[in-house]
C-alpha positions in Angstrom: -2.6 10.8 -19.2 0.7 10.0 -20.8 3.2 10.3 -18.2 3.0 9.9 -13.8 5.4 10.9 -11.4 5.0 7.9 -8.8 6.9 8.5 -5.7 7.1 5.2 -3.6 7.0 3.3 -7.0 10.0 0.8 -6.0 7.8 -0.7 -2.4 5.0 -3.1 -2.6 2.0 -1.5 -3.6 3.7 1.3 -5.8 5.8 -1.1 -7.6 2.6 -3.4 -8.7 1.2 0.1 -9.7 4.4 1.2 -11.8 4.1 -2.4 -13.5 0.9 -2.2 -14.7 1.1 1.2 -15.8 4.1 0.8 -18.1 2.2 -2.3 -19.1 -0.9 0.1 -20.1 1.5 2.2 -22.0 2.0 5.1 -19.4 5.4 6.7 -18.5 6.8 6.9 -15.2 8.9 8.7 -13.5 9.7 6.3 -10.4 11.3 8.4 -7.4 12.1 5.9 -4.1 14.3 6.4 -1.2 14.9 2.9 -1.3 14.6 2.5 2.4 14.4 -1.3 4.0 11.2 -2.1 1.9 12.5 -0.2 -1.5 13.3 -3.2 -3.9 14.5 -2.8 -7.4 14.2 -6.4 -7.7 10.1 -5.8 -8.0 11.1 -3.7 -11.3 13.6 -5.8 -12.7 11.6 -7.0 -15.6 11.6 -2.9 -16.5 15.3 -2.5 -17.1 15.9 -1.3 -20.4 12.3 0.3 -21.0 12.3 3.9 -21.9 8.6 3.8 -20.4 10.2 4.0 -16.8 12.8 6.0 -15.1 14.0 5.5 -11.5 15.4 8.1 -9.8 16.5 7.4 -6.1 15.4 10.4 -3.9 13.5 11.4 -1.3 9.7 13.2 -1.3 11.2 16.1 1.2 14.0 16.9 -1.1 11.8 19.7 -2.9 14.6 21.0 -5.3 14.9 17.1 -6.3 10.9 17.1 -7.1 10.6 20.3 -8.7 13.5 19.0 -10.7 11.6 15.9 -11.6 8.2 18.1 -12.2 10.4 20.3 -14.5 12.1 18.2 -16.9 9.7 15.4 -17.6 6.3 17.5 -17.2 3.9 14.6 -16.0 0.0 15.0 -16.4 -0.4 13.6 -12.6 1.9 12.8 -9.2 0.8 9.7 -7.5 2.0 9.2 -4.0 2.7 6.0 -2.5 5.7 6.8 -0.8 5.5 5.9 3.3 6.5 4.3 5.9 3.8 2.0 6.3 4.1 -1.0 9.5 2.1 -0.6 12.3 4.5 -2.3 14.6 7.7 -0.4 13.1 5.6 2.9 14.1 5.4 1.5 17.6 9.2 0.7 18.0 10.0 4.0 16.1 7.4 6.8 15.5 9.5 9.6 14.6 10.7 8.1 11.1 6.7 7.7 9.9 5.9 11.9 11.4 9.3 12.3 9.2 8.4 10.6 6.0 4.6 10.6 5.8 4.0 14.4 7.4 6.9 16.7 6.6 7.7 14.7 3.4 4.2 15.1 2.2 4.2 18.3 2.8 7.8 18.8 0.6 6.0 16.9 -2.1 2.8 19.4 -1.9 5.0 22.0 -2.5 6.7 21.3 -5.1 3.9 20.1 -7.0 2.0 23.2 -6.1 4.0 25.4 -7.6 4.8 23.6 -10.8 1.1 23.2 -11.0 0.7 26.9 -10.9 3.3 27.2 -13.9 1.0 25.2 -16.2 -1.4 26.5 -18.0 -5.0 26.0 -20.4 -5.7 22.1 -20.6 -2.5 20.7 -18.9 -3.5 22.8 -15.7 -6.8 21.7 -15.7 -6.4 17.7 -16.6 -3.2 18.0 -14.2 -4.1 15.3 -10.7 -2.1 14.7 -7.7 -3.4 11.5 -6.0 -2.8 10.6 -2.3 -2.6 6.8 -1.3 -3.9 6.0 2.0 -5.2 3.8 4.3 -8.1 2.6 6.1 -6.5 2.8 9.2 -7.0 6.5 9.7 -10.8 5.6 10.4 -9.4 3.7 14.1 -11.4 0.7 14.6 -15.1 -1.0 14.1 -17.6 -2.7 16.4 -19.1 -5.7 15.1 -21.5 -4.2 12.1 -20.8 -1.3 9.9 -18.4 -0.3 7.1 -16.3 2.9 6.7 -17.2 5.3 4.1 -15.7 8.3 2.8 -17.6 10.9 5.7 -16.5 8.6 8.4 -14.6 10.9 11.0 -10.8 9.8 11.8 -9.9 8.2 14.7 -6.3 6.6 14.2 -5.1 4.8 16.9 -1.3 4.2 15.9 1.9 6.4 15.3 1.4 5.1 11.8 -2.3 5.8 11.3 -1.8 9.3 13.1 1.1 9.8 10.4 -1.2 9.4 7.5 -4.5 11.2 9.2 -2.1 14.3 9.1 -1.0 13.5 5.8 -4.6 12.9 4.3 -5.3 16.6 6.1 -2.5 18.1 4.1 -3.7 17.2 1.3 -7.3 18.1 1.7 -6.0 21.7 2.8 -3.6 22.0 -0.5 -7.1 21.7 -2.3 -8.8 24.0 -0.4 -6.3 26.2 0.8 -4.5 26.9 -2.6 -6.5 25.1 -5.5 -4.3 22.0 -6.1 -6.3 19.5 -8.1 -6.1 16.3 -5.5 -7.6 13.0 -5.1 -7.2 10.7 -2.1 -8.0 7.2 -1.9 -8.0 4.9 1.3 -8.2 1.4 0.8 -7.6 -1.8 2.9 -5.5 -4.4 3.6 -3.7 -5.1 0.5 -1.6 -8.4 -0.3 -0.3 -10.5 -3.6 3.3 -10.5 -5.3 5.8 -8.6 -4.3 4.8 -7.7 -0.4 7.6 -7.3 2.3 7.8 -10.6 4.7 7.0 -8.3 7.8 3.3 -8.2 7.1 0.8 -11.0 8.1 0.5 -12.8 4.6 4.1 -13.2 3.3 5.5 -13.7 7.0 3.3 -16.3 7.4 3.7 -18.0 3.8 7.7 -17.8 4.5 7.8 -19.2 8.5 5.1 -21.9 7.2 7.5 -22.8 4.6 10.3 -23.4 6.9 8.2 -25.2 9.7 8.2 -22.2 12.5 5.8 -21.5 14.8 3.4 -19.2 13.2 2.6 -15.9 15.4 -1.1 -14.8 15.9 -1.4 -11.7 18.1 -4.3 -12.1 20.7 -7.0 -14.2 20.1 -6.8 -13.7 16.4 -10.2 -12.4 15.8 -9.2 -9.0 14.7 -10.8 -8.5 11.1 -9.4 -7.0 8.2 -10.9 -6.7 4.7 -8.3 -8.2 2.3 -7.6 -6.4 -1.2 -5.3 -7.6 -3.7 -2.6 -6.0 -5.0 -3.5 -5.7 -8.8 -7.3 -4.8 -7.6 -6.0 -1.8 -5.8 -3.8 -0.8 -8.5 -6.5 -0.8 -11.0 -8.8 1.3 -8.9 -6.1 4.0 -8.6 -6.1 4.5 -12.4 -9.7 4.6 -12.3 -10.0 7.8 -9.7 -7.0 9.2 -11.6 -8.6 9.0 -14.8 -12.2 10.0 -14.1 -12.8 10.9 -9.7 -13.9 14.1 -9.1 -11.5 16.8 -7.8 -11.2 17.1 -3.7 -13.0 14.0 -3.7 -11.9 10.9 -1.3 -12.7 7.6 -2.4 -12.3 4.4 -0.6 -11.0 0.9 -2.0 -11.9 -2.3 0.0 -12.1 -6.1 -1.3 -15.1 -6.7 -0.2 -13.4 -9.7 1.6 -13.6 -9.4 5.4 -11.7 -12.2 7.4 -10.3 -12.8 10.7 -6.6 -13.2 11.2 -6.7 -17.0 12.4 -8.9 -17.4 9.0 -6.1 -16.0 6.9 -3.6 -18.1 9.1 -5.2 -21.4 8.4 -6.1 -20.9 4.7 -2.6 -20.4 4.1 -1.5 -23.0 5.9 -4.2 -25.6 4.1 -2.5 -24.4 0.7 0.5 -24.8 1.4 0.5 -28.5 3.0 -1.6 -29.2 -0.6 1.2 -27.7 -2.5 4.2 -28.0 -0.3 3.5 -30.9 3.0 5.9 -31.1 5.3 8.3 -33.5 5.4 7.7 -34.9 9.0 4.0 -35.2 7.7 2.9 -32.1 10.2 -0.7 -29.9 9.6 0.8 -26.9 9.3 -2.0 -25.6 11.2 -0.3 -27.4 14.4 2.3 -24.6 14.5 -0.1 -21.9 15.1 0.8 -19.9 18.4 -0.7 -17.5 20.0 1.4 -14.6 20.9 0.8 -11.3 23.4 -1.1 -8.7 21.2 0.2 -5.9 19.6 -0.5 -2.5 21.8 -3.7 -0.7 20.1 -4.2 -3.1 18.1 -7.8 -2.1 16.1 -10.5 -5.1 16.2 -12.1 -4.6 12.9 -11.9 -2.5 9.6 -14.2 -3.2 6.5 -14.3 -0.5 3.9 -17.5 0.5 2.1 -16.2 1.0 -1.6 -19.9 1.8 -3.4 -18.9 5.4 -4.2 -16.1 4.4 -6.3 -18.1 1.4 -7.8 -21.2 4.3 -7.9 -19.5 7.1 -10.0 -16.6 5.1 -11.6 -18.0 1.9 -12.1 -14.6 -0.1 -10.6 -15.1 -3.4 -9.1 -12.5 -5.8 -7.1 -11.7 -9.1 -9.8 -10.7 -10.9 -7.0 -12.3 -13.0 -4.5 -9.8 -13.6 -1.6 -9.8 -17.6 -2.3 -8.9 -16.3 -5.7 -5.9 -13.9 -4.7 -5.1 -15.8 -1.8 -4.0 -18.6 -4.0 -2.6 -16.7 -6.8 -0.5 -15.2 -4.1 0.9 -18.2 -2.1 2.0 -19.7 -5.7 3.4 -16.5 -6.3 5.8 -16.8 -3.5 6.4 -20.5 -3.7 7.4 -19.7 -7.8 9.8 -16.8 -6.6 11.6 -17.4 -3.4 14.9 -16.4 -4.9 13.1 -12.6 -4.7 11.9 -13.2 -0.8 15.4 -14.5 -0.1 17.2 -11.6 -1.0 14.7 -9.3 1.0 15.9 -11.1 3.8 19.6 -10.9 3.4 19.3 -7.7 4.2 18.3 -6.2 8.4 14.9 -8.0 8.4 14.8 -11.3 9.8 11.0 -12.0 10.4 11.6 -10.9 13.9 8.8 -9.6 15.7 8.4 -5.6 15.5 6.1 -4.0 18.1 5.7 -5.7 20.9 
């Protein structure tokens, strides 16, 4: 493949992917709304290349995609484009049914029908790949992993958002032939990540001495995947996963909230103490949690390491700490993120 369409390529996840693609020698075609966590800061070092092309648009605006599909003829449409916050889908559910249903469906559209315009090799090598999440499996008991057959069960606006999404694209296969892959990975975190989720919120208010909030009893578990992992097992499906298929991504790095909490904390009072002297594990509170909030994921990722032979490079003491220096080496970025609406105020409660 020679050239992508990435839609979502300018927020945290689709901007590390759009980096290391144009660093693999890959065009892209980069089309972002630019909503709150759009940031053409992430793809600064990209201005000037001829590998990448932004284009500021929405996934719903079909004449805009088939536009895009038209003139620059990619070999595959990647979609990372969402809303994506648990708690932003509690305060506000009708933005993520907006973006992540009806855009999705725009998006299948258009693609659709361009794909039906191609024809001999270029149809047949011709992907479009569906990011999700693992959040559209609901929650875990104690033991046990989700795998690629487990039934949804999404317990938030935001999960429900991309269940319905991750249908749509099952039925554009089935329904109409469209070559599609989807993968559904974990939590990711690393460079680059809007301060409202747990890692770079936590990393900032550490920073700047403030109480530190940990919904409920902080035992809720999450399997951590960084950024760059992720990114690299999206090539892999998109260069060699089967068609129709669904493959998840995990880190194979299971943790509890109040462990993530306090290894950041430990790094950064080894990097960055406080001046007063403080453990910065002392400003740890425990705050009302956040309503249907799921206990446990963990993400069983054999069928991708099976048939594609992908593996996770990171341990999460690794990215953990590749991360934290990350933000402490590029707080200029993290401060103009929050010159804009987003204060680190709590969303969802």
């Amino acid at each position: 493949m020679k050239t992508l369409l990435v839609t979502g390529g300018a927020g945290f996840i689709g901007a590390n992917f759009v980096l290391q693609m144009v660093a693999n020698g890959l065009r892209v075609i980069n089309l972002d709304k630019l909503t709150y966590a759009g940031n053409l800061d992430t793809l600064e070092s990209l201005n000037g290349n001829d590998k990448h092309v932004f284009v500021q648009g929405d996934i719903g605006d079909r004449a805009l995609v088939a536009r895009l599909l038209g003139e620059h003829r990619p070999d595959a449409v990647v979609n990372f484009a969402a809303e994506s916050h648990v708690d932003r889908s509690i305060d506000g559910p009708g933005a993520f049914i907006h973006t992540n249903v009806v855009g999705t469906l725009g998006l299948l559209e258009a693609t659709r029908d361009f794909w039906r315009g191609l024809e001999g090799s270029s149809k047949d090598a011709f992907r479009f790949l569906h990011v999700s999440t693992d959040e559209v499996y609901g929650s875990l008991g104690e033991e046990g992993k989700f795998t690629e057959t487990t039934p949804y069960a999404p317990n938030s606006p935001y999960s429900a958002s991309k269940a319905a999404s991750d249908h749509l694209v099952r039925a554009f296969h089935h329904t109409y032939g469209l070559p599609t892959l989807t993968t559904n990975c974990s939590n990711n975190y690393g460079p680059f990540q809007f301060p409202e989720k747990l890692i770079p919120l936590v990393i900032q208010k550490a920073l700047a001495g403030e109480p530190l909030p940990v919904y409920g009893d902080g035992l809720n578990i999450r399997d951590w995947l960084y950024v760059g992992d992720h990114c690299s097992a999206i090539h892999r499906v998109l260069e060699g996963g089967r068609v129709g298929e669904t493959y998840n991504v995990g880190g194979n790095a299971e943790r509890t909230n109040i462990t993530v909490v306090k290894t950041i904390c430990a790094l950064l009072d080894a990097r960055r103490p406080l001046a007063d002297g403080r453990k910065r594990e002392s400003l740890i509170t425990y705050v009302k949690d956040r309503p249907g909030h799921d206990r446990r994921y963990a993400i069983d990722s054999s069928k991708l390491q099976r048939e594609l032979g992908w593996q996770p490079s990171h341990t999460f003491e690794s990215g953990i700490e590749e991360t934290v220096d990350w933000y402490l080496a590029n707080q200029p970025w993290t401060q103009r993120v929050l010159d804009g609406s987003y204060r680190m105020e709590r969303l969802g409660a």
